[in-house]
Residue, then its C-alpha position, 0 to 999 in steps of 0.5 A: x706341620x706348620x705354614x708358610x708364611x711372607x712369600x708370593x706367588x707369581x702369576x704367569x698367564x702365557x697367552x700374553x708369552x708372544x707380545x713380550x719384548x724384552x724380558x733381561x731379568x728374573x723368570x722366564x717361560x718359553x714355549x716352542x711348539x714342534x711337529x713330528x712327520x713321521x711318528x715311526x721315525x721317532x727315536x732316542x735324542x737329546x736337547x742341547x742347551x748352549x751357552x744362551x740357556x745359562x740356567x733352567x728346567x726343560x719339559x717336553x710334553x709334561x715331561x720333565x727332561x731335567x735342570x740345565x746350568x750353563x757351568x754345567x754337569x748337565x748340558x745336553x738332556x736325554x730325550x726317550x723316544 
């Protein structure tokens, strides 16, 4: 096995997601907490990514829901109840 070597990792430290302004290149995070009212209510859905997501992977709950790119095939991801 040999090692990698001339690569850096980025750093993304989220608890200072909220006073970014304006992020226009390279990599992003975003985050946005939702609250389900009834857990009986829940079922299968999908999240639906238009043309402002141009490219990406979504999680939910540390799920992987899957890549997304805007030209396509995949623009709406399953979402298992």
């Amino acid at each position: 096995m040999s090692s990698i070597t001339d690569w850096n990792k980025l750093n993304i430290d989220d608890k200072d997601a909220n006073t970014i302004n304006d992020l226009t290149n390279g990599p992003q995070l975003f985050y946005a907490p939702f609250h389900i009212e009834n857990e009986k209510t829940i079922q299968n859905t999908y999240l639906s990514l238009n043309a402002q997501w141009t490219k990406g992977v979504a999680f939910i709950n540390g799920f992987n829901l899957g890549r997304y790119w805007s030209i396509g095939p995949q623009l709406t991801l399953y979402i298992p109840k």
